[in-house]
C-alpha positions in Angstrom: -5.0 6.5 29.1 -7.4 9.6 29.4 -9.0 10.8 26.2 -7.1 14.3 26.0 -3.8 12.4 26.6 -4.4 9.8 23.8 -5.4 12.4 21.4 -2.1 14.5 22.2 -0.5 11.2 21.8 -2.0 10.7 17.6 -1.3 14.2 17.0 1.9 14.3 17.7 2.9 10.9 15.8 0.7 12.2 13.0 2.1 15.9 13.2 6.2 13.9 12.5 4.8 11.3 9.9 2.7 13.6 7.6 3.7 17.3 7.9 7.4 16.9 9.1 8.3 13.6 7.3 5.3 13.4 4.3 5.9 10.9 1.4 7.3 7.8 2.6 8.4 5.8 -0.2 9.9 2.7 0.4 13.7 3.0 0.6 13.4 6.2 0.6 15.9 8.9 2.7 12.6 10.0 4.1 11.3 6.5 4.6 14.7 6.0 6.5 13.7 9.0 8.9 10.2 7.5 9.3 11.7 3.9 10.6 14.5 5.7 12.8 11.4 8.1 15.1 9.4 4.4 14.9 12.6 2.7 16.3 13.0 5.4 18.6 9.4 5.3 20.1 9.5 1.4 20.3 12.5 1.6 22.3 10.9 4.0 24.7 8.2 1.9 25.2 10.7 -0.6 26.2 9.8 -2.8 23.9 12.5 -5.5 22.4 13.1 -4.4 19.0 14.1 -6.1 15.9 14.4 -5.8 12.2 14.3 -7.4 8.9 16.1 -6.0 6.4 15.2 -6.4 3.0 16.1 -5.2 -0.9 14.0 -2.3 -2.7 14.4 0.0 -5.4 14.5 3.7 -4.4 13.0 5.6 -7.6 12.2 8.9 -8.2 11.1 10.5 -12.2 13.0 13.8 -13.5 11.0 14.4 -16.4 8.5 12.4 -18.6 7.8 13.6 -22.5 5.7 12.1 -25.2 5.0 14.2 -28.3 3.1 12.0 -30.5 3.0 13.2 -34.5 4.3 16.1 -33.3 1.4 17.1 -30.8 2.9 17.0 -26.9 0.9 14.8 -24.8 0.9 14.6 -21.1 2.7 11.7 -20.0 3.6 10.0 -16.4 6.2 7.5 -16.0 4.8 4.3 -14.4 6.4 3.8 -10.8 9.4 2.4 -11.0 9.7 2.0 -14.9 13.1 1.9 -16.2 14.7 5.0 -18.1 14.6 5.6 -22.0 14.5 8.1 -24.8 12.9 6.0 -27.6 11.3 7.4 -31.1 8.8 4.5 -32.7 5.8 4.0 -33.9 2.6 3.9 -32.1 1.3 0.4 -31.7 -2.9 0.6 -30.1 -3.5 -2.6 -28.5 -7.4 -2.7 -27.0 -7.6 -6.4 -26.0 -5.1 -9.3 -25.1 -5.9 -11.3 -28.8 -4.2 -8.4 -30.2 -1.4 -8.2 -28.3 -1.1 -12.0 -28.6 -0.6 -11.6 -32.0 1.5 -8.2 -32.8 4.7 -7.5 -34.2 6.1 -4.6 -31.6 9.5 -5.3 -31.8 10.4 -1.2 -32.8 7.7 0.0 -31.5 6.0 1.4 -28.4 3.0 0.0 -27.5 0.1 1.5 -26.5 -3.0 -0.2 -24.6 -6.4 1.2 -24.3 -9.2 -0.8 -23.0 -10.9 -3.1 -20.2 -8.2 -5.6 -20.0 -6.0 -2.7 -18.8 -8.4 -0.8 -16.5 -6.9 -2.6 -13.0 -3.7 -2.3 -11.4 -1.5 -4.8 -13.1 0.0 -7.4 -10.2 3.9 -7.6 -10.4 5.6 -10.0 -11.8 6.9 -11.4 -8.5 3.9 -10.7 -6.6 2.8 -14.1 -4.4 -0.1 -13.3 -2.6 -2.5 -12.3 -5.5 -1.5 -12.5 -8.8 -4.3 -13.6 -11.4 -3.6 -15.7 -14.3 -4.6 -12.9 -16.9 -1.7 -10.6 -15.3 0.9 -13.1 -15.4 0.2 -13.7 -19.1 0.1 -9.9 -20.1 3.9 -9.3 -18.3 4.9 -12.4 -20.0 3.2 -11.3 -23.5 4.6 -7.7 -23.2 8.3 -8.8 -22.8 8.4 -11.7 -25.3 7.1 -9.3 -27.6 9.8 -6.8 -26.7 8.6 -3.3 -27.7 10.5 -0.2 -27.0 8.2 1.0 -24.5 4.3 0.6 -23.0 2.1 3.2 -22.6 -1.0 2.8 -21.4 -4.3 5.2 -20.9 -5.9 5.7 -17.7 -9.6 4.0 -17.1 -10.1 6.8 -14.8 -11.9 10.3 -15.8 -11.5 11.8 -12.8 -7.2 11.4 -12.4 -4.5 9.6 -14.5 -3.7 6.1 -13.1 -1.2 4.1 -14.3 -1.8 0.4 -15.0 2.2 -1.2 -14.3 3.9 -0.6 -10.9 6.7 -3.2 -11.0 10.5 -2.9 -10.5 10.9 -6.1 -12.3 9.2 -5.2 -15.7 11.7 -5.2 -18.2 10.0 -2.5 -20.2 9.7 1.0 -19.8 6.2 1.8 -19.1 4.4 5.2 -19.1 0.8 6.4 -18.9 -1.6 9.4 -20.2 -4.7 10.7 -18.8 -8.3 9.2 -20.1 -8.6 9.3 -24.0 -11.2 8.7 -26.2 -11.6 6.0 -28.1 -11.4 8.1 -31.4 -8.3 10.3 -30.0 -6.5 6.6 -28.8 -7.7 5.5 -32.7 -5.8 8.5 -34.3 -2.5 8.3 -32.4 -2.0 4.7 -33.8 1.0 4.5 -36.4 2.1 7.9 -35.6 5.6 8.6 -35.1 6.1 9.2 -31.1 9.0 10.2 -29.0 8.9 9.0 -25.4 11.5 9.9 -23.3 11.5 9.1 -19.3 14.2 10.4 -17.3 13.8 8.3 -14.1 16.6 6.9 -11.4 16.6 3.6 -9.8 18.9 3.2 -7.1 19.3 -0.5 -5.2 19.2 0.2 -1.6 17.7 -1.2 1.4 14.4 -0.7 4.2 13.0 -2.9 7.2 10.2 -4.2 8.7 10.4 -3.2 12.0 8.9 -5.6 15.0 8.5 -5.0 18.6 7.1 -7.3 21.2 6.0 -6.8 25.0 6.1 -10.0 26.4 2.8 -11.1 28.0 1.9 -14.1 30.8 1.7 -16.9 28.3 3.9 -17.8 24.7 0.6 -16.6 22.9 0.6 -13.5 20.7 -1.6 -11.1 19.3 0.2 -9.3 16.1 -0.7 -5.3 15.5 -0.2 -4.5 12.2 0.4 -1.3 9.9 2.5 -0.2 7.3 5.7 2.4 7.3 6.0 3.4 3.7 3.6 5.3 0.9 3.2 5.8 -2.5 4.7 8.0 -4.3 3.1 12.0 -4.4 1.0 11.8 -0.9 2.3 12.3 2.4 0.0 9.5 3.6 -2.0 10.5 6.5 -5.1 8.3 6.0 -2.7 5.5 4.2 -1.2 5.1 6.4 -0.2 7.6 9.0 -3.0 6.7 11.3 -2.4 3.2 11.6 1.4 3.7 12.5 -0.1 6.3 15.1 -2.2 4.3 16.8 0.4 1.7 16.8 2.6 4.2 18.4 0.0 5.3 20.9 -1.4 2.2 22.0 2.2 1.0 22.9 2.4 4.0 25.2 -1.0 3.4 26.6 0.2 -0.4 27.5 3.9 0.4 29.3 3.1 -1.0 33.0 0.3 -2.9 31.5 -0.1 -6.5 32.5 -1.0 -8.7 28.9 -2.7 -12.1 28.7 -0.7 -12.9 25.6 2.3 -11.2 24.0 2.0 -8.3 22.0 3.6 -7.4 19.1 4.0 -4.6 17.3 4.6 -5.4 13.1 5.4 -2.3 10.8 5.7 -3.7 7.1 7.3 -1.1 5.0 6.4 -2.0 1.2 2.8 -2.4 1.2 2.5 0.0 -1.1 6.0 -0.7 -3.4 4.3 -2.2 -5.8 6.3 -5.3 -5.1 5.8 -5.9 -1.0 9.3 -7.0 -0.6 9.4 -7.0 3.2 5.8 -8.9 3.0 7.7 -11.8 1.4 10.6 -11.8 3.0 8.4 -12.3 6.1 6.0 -14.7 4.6 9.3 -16.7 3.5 9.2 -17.8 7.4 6.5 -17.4 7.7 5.6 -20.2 10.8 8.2 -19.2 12.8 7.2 -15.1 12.4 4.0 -16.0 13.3 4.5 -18.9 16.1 1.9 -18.7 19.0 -0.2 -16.3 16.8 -3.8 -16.0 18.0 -5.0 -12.5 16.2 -3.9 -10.1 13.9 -5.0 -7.2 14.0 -4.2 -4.8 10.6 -4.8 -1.3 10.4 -5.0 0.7 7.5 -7.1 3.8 6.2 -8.3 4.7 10.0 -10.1 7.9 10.0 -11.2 9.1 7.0 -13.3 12.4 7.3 -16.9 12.2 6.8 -16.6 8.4 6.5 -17.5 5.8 9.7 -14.2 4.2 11.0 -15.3 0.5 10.0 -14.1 -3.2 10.7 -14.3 -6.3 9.5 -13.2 -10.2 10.0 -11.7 -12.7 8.5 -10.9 -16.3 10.0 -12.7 -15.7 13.6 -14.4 -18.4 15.1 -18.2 -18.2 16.9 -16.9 -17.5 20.3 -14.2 -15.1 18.8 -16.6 -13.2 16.3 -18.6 -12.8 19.7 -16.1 -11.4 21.3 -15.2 -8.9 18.6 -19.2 -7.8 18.4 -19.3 -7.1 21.7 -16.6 -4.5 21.8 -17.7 -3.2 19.0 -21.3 -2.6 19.8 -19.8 -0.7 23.2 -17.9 1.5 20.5 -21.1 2.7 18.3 -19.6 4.3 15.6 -17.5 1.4 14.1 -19.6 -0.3 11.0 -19.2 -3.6 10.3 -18.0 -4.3 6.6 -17.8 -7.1 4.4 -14.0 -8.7 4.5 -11.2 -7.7 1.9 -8.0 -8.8 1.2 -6.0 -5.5 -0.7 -3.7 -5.0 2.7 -1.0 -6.3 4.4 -3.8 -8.7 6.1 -4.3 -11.1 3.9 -0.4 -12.6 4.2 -2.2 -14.1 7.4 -5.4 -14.2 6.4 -4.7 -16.7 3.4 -3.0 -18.9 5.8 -6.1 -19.2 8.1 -5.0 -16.7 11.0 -7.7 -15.2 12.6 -7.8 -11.5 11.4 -9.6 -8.6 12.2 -8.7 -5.4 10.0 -9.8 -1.4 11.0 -10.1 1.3 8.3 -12.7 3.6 6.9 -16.1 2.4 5.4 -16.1 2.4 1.6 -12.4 3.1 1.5 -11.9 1.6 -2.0 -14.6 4.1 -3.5 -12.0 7.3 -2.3 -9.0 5.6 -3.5 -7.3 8.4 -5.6 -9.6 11.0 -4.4 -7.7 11.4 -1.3 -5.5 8.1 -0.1 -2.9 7.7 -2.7 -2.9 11.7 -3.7 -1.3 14.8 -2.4 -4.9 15.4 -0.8 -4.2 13.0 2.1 -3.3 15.4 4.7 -4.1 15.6 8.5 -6.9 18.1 7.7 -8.8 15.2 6.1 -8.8 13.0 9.3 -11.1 12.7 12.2 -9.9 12.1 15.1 -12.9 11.0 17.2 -13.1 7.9 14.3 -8.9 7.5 15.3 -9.5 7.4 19.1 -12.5 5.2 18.7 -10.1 2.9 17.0 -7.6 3.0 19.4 -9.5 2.6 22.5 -11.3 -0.5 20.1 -8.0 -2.3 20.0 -6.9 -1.4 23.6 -9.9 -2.9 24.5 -9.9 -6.4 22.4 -6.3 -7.2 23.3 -7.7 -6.8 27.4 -10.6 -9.3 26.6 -8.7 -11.7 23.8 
């Protein structure tokens, strides 16, 4: 594929994705239009085409209020948190020793502190779900409080700590406090009223497979759907592009092994309900599997496009080197495991992953805000990528 045809190619995938289609939130009408222009580009490929429908909740917030003694206080509902209209007391909680031992039944509690500085895992949530989380969803719904608030860790941009359709109770979250402010607040009277919808619906991972000379495979991997508030370019509109572009660059294309094409569509749910759903069959998803290759948070502006490894054997790590020393402006990081990559990954598949280097340090400065856009994205980084991939699938 020449160069000015490939980067037509990624503009125009990224042009429908991010400025025509924008936020694509798992079961989501928009997320809908997203899989059916996937679908459609698939089929054109001629790839074979199937699908795995799965459950989701399709939420959206109307309106969020917490006036607190009286005093309005900015307030976000937590991602899919349940509705309510409750007036209680204020509760402060600042470690889990408290919590273990308060009375919050008629009351909304509120938790400032370390142990509440991380995304808290989901209830349901398989693939990494630490011991302290599990026992701070348990503790907050045997101790039954009217609602959760919790303060942001962050300076910079309120963050909420719960992002689970399962948690029984409503959960909200303000913008960095200090200590003192939090301190005050505690046994005031408080209103908090979230108007959200939750709607039981339905979205897909979609998979697509050219069939090669042997049963082998190698598995390309990105992901469909987005948070909520960003029209995910970076996260991630340029992996489903170069998906999309590397399956027209290999129509006519004689392949070792098949290739497959593997679009997950809740990575970033909160729940990754197609991710288990998959991993629930998991052996006969992945049979003849001999790569995967994940790509997520290609193309950052300003930032190397980088790569790293996870599972690859001396001759395969070799393999991957070489390429990338022909590519130059990939950098090699250390591996990580927040991505759809580590379903394989933690079984022992042979992974390698593309993205941007230090993409964690930008998270919520551009991925996973209104700021990821196409204007933030470099496109030499994107067609390095893609021409990286095109490249390893030849040699594999």
């Amino acid at each position: 594929m020449k160069r000015d045809t490939q980067l037509a190619s990624l503009q125009k995938h990224l042009t429908v994705l991010v400025d025509e289609i924008g936020e694509r939130t798992s079961g989501s009408e928009s997320n809908r239009r997203a899989d059916a222009y996937v679908l459609r580009q698939l089929q054109s490929c001629g790839l074979e085409v199937e699908t795995q429908p799965f459950d989701v909740i399709d939420w959206q917030c109307l309106e969020a209020q917490l006036p607190i003694a009286g005093e309005a206080i900015p307030v976000f509902a937590s991602q899919y948190s349940r509705p309510c209209y409750v007036t209680a007391p204020i509760a402060l909680i600042t470690k889990v020793e408290e919590l273990e031992h308060a009375e919050l039944r008629g009351k909304i509690a509120l938790l400032y502190g370390d142990f509440i500085k991380d995304t808290i895992m989901p209830k349901r949530f398989r693939f990494y779900n630490p011991e302290e989380h599990q026992k701070l969803n348990a503790l907050l719904e045997a101790k039954q409080p009217e609602a959760v608030v919790t303060v942001s860790s962050r300076v910079d941009r309120a963050v909420g700590a719960f992002v689970d359709a399962d948690l029984i109770v409503p959960s909200a979250y303000v913008s960095f406090q200090e200590e003192a402010v939090v301190r005050r607040w505690n046994g005031k009277l408080a209103t908090l009223r979230l108007d959200t919808l939750r709607n039981a619906t339905q979205s897909q991972t979609i998979i697509g497979q050219k069939v090669g000379k042997q049963p082998t495979k190698i598995t390309l991997c990105a992901h469909l759907d987005t948070t909520f508030g960003t029209p995910g370019a970076i996260d991630d509109g340029t992996g489903i592009a170069i998906l999309l572009t590397l399956a027209e660059w290999l129509q006519g294309v004689s392949t070792e092994h098949t290739i497959e094409w593997l679009f997950f569509n809740s990575e970033d749910s909160g729940g990754a309900e197609g991710e288990m759903l998959y991993d629930d069959d998991f052996d006969v998803n992945t049979n003849g599997l001999q790569l995967l290759i994940n790509v997520d948070g290609v193309g950052l502006k300003g930032y190397a496009p980088s790569v790293c490894s996870l599972n690859l054997d001396n001759k395969q790590q070799q393999r991957l080197e070489k390429v990338i020393a022909n590519a130059r402006s990939i950098v090699t990081e250390e591996p990580w495991y927040q991505g759809d990559h580590s379903i394989f990954a933690f079984r022992g598949v042979p992974c390698i992953v593309f993205s941007s280097e230090r993409i964690f340090s930008q998270v919520y400065t551009i991925p996973h805000t209104e700021h990821d856009t196409i204007e933030q994205l470099d496109f030499d980084s994107i067609q390095s990528v893609t021409t990286t991939i095109y490249e390893l699938i030849q040699i594999w």
